[in-house]
C-alpha positions in Angstrom: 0.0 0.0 0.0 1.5 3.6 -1.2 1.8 6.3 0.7 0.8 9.1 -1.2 1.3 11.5 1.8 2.5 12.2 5.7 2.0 15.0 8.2 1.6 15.9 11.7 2.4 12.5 12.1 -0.7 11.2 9.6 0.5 8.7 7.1 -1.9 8.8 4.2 -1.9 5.7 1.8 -4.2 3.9 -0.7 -4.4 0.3 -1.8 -3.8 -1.1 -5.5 -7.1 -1.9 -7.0 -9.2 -1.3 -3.9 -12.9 -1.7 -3.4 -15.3 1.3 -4.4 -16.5 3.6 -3.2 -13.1 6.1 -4.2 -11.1 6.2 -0.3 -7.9 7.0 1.3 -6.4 5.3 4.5 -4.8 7.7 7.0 -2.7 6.5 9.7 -2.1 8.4 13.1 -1.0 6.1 16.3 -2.8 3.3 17.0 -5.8 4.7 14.5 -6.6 3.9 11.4 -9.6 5.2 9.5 -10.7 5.0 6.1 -12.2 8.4 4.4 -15.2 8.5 1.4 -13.0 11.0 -1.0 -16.2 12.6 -2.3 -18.1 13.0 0.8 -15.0 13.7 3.0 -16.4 11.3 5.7 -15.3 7.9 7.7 -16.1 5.0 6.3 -14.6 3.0 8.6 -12.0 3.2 11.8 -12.1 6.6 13.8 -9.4 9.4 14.3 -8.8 11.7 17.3 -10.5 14.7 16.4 -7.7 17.3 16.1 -6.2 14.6 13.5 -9.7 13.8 11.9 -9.7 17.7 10.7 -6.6 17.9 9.9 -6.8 14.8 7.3 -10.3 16.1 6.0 -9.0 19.8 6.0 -5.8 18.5 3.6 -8.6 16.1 1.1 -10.4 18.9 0.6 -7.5 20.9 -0.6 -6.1 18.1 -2.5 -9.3 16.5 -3.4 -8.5 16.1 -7.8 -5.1 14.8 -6.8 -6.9 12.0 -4.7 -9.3 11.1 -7.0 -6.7 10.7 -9.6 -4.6 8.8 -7.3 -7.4 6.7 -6.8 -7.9 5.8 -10.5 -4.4 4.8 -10.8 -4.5 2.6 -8.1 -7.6 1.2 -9.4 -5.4 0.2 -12.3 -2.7 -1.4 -10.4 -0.4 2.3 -11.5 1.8 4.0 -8.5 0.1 7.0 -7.4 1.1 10.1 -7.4 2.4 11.9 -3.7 1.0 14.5 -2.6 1.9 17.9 -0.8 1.7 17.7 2.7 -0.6 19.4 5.0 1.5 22.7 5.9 
């Protein structure tokens, strides 16, 4: 599994040719979460708070690079990384 990106301590990564619907995995600590890439939600695992926003905060900035990301993936193609949260 790539990671396509890491801040504050947040590894974010996506699996090659993953199940729908279009998600990213981010990593802080001992939690693990996977985030909807359209509706910028959990679909599964939870976050602390302060790290939840910070993850949805940088997807929505970087939102067209994680969809294409995701469609490369899809196709078994190393994504792209992306620009950390700053």
């Amino acid at each position: 599994m790539p990671t396509i990106s890491f801040f504050y301590g947040i590894l974010i990564k996506m699996f090659f040719n993953d199940h729908d619907p279009a998600h990213f995995h981010a990593e802080y600590a001992e939690f693990k979460a996977t985030i909807h890439i359209e509706k910028l939600e959990i679909i599964e695992g939870c976050l602390p708070r302060r790290a939840l926003e910070l993850v949805l905060d940088w997807a929505e900035l970087h939102k067209n690079e994680l969809i294409e990301d995701w469609h490369l993936c899809k196709t078994k193609q190393r994504p792209y990384k992306i620009e950390p949260l700053k």
